[in-house]
N, C-alpha and C positions, 0 to 999 in steps of 0.2 A: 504494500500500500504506500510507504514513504517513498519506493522507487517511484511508482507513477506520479505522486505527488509531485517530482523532481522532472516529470516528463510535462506535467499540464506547466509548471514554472518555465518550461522554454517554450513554451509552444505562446506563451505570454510573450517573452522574448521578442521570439518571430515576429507577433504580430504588432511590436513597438519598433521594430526596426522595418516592418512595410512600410507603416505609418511613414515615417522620416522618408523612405527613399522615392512613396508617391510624390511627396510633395516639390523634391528639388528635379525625379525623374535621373533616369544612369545608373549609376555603380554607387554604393555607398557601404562602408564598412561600420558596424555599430558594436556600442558596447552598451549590454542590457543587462540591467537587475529585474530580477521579477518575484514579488512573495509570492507565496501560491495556498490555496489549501485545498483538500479534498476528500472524498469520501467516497467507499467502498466496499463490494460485500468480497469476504474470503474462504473460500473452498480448498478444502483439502485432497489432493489430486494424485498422491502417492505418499508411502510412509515418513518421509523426510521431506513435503514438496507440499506449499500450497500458490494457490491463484488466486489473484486479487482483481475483480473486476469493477472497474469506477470510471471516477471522471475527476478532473481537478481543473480548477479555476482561478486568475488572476488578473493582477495588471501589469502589464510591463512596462517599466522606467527607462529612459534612454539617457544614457550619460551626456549631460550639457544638452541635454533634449531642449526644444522651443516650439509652440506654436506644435505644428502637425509631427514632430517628433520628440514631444514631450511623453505622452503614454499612448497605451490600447490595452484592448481586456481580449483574454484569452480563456478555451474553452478547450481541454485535450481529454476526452475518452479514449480509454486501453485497459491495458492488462503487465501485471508483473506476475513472474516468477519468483518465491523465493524461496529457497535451498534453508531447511531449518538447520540443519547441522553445521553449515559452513556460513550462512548468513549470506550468503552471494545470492544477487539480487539483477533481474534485466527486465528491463521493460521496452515497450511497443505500445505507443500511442500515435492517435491523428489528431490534428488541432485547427481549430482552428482560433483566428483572429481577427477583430474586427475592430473599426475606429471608424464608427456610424454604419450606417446603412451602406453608403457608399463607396466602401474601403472592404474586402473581405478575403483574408486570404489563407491558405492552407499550407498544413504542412507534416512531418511524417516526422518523428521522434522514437531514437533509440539506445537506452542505457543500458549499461552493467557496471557492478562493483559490489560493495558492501552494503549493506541495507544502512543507511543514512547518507552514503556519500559514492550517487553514484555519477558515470564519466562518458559520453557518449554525441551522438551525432544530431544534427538538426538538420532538416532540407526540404525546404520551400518546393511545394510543387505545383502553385498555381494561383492563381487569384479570381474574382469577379471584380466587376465595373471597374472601378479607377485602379484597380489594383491586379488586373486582368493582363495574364502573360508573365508573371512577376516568376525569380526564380532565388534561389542563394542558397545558403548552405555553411555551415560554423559548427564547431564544437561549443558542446554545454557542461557545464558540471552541477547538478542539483542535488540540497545538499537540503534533508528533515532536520526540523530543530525538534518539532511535537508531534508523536501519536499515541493512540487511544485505541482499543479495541474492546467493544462491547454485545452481549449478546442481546438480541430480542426474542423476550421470551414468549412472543404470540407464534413469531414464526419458527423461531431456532438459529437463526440468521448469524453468523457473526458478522458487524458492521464495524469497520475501519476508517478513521478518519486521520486525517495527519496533516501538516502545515512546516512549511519550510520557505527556502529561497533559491530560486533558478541564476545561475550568470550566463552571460554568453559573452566573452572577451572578445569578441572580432567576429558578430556574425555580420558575410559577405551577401548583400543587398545588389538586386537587377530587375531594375524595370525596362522594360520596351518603349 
């Protein structure tokens, strides 16, 4: 659950560094902070192995951000794995990102490492309306500071929630 919380934190990212690159249009390199938090139900999938299915949600901050590249909010559904015995953790989430109606764009998110601090790829695969044709791609690191795991006892459920912060040091921004 903290891994994917760390995948919905870039997917935030992502969509604070569209932001910026519609607005000047070309090539634009960004550095994004993103909180994130999220929530999730967790299945046990093998003796040592569960799946965390959720979503996670944030804003993204664009360093010395202004105007159209100040923030955006982000929205990443996926799934982690994580390894009980070893604590190693990977996640696969899609995201997307938005700043209005008319800014929307996508993108495809994937970590591993340790469960709090995982290390992995980011890559813009598209956009709508002013943000249509958009592509890039950066490393992220997302890193849980809080989670929570609680049962519901109507259904059985265990529900996962967790809150952390996404970076993205240098993600590489291309609009048409």
């Amino acid at each position: 659950m903290k891994m994917f919380a760390t995948r919905v934190v870039l997917s935030l990212f992502f969509l604070i560094c569209l932001t910026g690159v519609s607005a000047f249009g070309g090539q634009a390199t960004l550095k994004i902070l993103a909180p994130w938090q999220g929530k999730g139900q967790v299945f046990k999938v093998a003796p040592n192995k569960v799946k965390v299915v959720g979503a996670f949600d944030g804003i993204m901050y664009i360093d010395q951000g202004k105007g159209e590249l100040d923030a955006a909010v982000f929205m990443c559904p996926g799934t982690e794995y994580i390894n009980l015995d070893t604590k190693q953790a990977t996640i696969n989430a899609d995201c997307m990102i938005s700043k209005g109606k008319n800014r929307v764009a996508y993108a495809k998110l994937t970590a591993k490492g340790k469960m709090g601090a995982l290390d992995g790829d980011f890559v813009i695969v598209g956009g709508e309306k002013k943000w249509r044709g958009m592509s890039g791609k950066g490393k992220v690191t997302i890193r849980t500071a809080l989670g929570a795991t609680a049962l519901n006892k109507k259904t059985g459920e265990l529900i996962n929630s967790a809150a952390g912060l996404a970076v993205w040091p240098a993600l590489k921004v291309n609009l048409p």
